[in-house]
N, C-alpha and C positions, 0 to 999 in steps of 0.2 A: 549497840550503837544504832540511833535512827537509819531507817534505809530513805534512801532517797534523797539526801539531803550533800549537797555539795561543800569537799574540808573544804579547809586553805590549805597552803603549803606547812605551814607551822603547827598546824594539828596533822599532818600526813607524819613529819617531821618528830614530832613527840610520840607516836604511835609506834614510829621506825625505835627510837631508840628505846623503849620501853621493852621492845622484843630483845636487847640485846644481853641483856639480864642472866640468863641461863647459856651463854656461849663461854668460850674458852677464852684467854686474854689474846689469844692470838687471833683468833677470828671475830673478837670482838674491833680488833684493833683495823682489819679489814674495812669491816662494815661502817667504821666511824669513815675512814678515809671514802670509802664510796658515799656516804653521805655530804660527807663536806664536799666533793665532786657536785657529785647533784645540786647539792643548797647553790652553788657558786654559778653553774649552768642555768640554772632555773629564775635566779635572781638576774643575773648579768642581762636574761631577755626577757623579761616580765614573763615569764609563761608559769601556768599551773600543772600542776602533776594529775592534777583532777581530767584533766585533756590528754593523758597520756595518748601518745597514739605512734604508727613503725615509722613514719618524720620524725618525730619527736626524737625517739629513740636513736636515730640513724643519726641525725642533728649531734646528741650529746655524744654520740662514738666517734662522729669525726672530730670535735673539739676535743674531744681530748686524746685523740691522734696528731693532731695539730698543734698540742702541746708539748705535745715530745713523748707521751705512756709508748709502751709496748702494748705490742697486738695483746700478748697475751693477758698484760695488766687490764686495758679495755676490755678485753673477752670476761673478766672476773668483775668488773664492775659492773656490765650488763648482768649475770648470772647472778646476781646478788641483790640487783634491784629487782630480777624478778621473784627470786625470792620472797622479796619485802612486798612486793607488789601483791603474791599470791595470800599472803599473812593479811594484809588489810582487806582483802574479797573476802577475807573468810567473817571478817569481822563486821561486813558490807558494808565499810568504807567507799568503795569504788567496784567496779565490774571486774571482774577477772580478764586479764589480760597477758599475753603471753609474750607482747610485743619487744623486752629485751631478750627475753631468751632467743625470739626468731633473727635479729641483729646479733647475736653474740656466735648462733650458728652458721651466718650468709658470711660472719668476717673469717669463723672459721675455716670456712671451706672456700673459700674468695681465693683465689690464683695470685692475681694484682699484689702487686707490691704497694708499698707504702707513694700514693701520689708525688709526685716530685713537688709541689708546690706549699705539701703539707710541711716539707722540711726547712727549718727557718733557713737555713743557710745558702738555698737554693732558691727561696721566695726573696729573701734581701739581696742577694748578687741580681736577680731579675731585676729587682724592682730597682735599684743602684742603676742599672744600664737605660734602664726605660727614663727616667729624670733627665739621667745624664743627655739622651735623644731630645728631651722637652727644652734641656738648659742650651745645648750649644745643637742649634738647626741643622741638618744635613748631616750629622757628625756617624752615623750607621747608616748614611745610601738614601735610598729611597724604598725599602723595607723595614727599615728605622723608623721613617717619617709615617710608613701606611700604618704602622702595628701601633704609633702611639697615638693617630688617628684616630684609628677604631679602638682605642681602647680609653678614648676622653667618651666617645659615643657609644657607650653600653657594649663594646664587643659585635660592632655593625659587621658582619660580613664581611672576607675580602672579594669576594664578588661583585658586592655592591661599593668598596670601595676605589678598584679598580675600574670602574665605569664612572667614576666621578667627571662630571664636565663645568668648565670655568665658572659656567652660570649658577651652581648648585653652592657656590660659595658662599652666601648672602644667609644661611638659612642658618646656621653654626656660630658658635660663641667664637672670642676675639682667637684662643690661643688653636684652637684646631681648622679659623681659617686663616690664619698668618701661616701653621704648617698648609694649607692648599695653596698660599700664592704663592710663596716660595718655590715650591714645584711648578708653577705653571711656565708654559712659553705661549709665544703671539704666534706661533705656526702649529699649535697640535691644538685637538682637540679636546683630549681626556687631560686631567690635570696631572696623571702619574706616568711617567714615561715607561711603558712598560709592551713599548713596539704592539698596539692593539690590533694594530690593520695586517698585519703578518700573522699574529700568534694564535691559534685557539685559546678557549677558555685553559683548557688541561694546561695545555704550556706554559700559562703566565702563574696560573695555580704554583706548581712546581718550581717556576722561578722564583714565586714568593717562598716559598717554603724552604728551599737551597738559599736563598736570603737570610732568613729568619731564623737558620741552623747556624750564620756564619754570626749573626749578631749576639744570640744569646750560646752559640755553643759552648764558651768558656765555663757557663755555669749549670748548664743541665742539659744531657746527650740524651735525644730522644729519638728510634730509630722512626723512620716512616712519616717526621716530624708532619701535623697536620695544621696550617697555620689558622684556620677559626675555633681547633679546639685547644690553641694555644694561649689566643687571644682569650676567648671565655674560660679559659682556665686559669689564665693571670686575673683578669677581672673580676670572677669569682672569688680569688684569692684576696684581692685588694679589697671587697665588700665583707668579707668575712672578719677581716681585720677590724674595719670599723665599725663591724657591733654586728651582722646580719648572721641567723644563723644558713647554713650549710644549704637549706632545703630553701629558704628567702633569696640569697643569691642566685642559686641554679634557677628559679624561677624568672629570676630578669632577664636569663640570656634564652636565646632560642636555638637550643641543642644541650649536650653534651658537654663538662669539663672535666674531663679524666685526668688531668694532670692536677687537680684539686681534691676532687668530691671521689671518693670511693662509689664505686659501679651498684653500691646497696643503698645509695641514696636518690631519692625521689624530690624532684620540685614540689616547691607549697602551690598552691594551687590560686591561690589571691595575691602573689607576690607582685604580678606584673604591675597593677595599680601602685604600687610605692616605685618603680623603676628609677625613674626623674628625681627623686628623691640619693637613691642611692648612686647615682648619677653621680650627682655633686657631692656624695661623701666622698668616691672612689676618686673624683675629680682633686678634690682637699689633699688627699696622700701624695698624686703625685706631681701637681703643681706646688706645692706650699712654698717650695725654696725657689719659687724661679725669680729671675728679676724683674722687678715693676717699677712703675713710674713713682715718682713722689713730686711734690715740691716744697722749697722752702726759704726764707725770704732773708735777706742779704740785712743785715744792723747797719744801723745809721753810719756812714762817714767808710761804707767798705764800697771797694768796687769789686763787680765779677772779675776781674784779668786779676785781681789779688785773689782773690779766694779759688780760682780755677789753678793759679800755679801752685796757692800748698795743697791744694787736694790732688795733682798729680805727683806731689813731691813725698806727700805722707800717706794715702792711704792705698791702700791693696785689697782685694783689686780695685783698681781704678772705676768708678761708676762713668755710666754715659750720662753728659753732661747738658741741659739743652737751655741757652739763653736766646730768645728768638728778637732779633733786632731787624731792623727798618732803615735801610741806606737815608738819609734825610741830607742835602746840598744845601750850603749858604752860603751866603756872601763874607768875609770878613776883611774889610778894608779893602783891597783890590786884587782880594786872593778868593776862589772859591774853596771850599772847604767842604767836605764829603764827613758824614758824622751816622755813628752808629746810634740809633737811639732806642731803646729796649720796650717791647713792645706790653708792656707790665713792669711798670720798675717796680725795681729791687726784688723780684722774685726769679728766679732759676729754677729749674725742673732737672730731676737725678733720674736714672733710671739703676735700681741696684736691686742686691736681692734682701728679705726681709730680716734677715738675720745680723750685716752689715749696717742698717741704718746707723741705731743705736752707737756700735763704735765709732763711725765716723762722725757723727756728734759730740763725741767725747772729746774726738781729737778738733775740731770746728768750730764748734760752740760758742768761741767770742766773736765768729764772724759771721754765724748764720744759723737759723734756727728750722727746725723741719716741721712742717704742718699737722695737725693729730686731727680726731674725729670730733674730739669736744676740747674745750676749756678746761682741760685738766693735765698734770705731769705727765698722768702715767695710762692716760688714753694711747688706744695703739696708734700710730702713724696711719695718716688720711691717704690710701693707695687712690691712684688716678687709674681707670680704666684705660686698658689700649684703645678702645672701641672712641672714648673723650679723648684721649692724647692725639690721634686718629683725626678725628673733628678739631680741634683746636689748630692743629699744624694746617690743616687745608684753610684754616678759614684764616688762616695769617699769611700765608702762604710759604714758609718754609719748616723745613724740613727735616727728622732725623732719619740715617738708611737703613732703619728698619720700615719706614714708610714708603714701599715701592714704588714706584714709577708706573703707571700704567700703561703697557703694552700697547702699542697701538695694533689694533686686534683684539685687544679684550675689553676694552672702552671704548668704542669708534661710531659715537654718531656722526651720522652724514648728514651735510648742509641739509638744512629747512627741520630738520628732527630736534623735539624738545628735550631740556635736561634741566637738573635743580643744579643751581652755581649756591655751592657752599663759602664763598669768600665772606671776610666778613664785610660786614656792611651791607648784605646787597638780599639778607634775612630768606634765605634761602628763595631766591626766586627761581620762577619757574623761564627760561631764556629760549632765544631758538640758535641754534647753533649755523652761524652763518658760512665759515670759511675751515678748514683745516689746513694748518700751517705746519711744517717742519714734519711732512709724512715720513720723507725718509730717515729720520733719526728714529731711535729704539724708542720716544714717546712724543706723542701729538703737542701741539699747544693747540688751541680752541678758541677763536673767535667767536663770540658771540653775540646776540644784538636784543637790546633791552629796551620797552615803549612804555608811554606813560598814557596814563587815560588822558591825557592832555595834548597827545601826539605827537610828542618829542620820541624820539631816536636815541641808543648813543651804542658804542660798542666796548669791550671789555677784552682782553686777549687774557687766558687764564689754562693754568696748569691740568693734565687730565687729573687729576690726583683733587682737584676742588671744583668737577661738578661731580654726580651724580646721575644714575638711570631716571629717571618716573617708573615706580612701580605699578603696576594699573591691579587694583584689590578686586 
């Protein structure tokens, strides 16, 4: 055969089974099974055999550790590819290479037990509790809240999460900064309650970690538990799932995940550049079911108070429901009369999880219909961003109570200092904040005062929740 000339997989592949001609049926019947291993590994992540390299190798031993083989069965698939490997050198196909043998010995002699997150049953009870922290807020502490933090953010450090301050909130997508204002208060500084000004670092470590033992102890006991090589070890796990191999994952975290990656695998070395990327795959796994916004619009001749009382009378669970109306007063004959009038008719806003739509449309259906992406049946359902639902309620001015209140202390310009008023009508201008009204309640209202190039005046009394900072870029 030419030297120098680079196979494909499909000529390495016919070359392999060509050799197996003179074996026994039973070691023939081996080699088939480690072949079909390999083709499935090799295809599943576009890689060539022609690049073989101890990644490579180390990559295919923990996937198929992760599948469930025995150490020993992986120890004979490595030993066998290197066989095969050494049979095409000779044919100079490829360079000789000794790299699953050296993987087949590092597993041998390897102490390590089988990683805890290798085991399906221990990765799904994980990943089962970590949603469940995503789905209902607060529901594991505030060790619940940090771990599923840093684990929307690539497995950030709890050091670096523990030092989070109100202001740092702004920089983070909708659902890991709803987890930071919900922790916050108007008299502490750091967003996670975790006594800063008392504790050392070690201390709050350790608390996290006696935390994070209490949340996930049910399903995997780890003694000396470490919570960033917890974190990167769950994260790792969740990238691995969705397509990365073993040595790409370890790559995007910075350290160690031992409760994943076996101690003989090595980061890729160009992984980091795709991070952001694998970001939002890991992101995908374990938001998919949470609840989101939708909306959808009310058939001619229905009212919302009819269609609000069967949807709490038939469906389960009950969706959050959001019709935003507008007090409107009139006169009628010598009676005044106070009237709801809907600030978007015939439209409603749901907030449910994605899995639900669907049924409750089944049961709905002659009285209202849910928005999609296109003009088609069987487009998916049009999700509203919380970050839009967020803007829309402020620029109406009311509200549902996942949209907090703003602390007075975490919003609080003082008179003469400027702000963007997100109301509608007013196109986000830029106001000066004249008066602060109703300090001592748990949030400000904001007087403000608005000029015209023509020197008119007027003022605006408006919720903190619809202005906004000026960010200066």
């Amino acid at each position: 055969m030419p030297a120098n000339k680079r196979y494909t997989n499909r000529e390495y592949f016919e070359f392999f089974q060509s050799r197996l001609s003179g074996l026994g049926a039973e070691s023939v019947l081996k080699y088939r099974r480690t072949l079909s291993e390999l083709d499935c590994f090799l295809t599943g992540h576009r890689l060539e055999l022609a690049d073989l390299s101890e990644v490579m190798a180390a990559d295919w031993a923990t996937e198929l550790l992760r599948q469930g083989l025995a150490k020993s069965t992986v120890i004979r698939h490595l030993n066998i590819l290197s066989s095969l490997v050494k049979s095409a050198a000779k044919k100079c196909m490829m360079s000789y290479s000794d790299v699953p043998r050296t993987i087949a010995k590092l597993l041998t002699e390897s102490k390590q037990g089988m990683p805890e997150f290798l085991t399906a049953l221990v990765f799904e009870g994980c990943l089962g509790v970590l949603r469940g922290i995503l789905k209902n807020p607060g529901d594991k502490g505030i060790c619940g809240d940090m771990f599923a933090f840093a684990m929307l953010n690539g497995a950030i450090p709890f050091g670096e999460v523990a030092l989070l301050k109100k202001g740092d909130c702004e920089k983070y997508d909708d659902v890991s900064r709803s987890i930071l204002e919900r922790n916050q208060s108007p008299r502490r500084e750091f967003v996670f309650d975790l006594k800063q000004s008392y504790r050392t670092s070690g201390q709050i470590y350790s608390a996290v970690a006696e935390g994070l033992n209490s949340v996930f102890g049910r399903h995997v006991a780890i003694d000396g538990l470490d919570p960033d090589d917890l974190a990167r070890s769950m994260w790792t796990a969740c990238a691995i799932r969705c397509g990365a191999t073993a040595s790409e994952a370890l790559g995007c975290v910075d350290g160690a995940a031992p409760y994943t990656v076996p101690e003989f695998c090595e980061p890729a070395d160009n992984a980091s550049g795709n991070k952001q990327l694998w970001i939002k795959s890991v992101n995908s796994v374990l938001i998919h079911d949470m609840p989101k916004w939708y909306a959808m619009h009310l058939r001619r001749g229905i009212k919302f108070d009819d269609l609000r009382k069967e949807i709490l009378e038939s469906i389960r669970p009950v969706p959050e429901l959001f019709y935003p109306c507008e007090a409107i007063m009139k006169h009628v004959g010598n009676k005044t009369v106070v009237e709801d009038r809907p600030f978007i008719s015939q439209t409603a806003f749901f907030k449910s999880r994605p899995e639900s739509v669907m049924p409750m449309f089944q049961m709905i259906g002659d009285k209202a219909w849910c928005y999609r992406m296109c003009n088609a049946p069987d487009a998916p359902y049009a999700v509203i961003s919380q970050s839009e639902m967020r803007r829309f309620q402020a620029a109406v001015g009311v509200f549902t109570p996942d949209v907090e209140v703003h602390p007075l202390g975490e919003l609080s310009p003082k008179p003469g200092e400027s702000v963007i008023i997100v109301m509608a009508g007013y196109g986000n201008r830029e106001v000066e904040v004249e008066e602060v009204i109703n300090k001592d309640c748990g949030s400000a209202i904001f007087r403000v005062k608005l000029s015209t190039d023509q020197g008119y005046e007027w003022r605006v009394d408006v919720d903190a929740r619809q202005i906004e900072r000026i960010i200066n870029s």
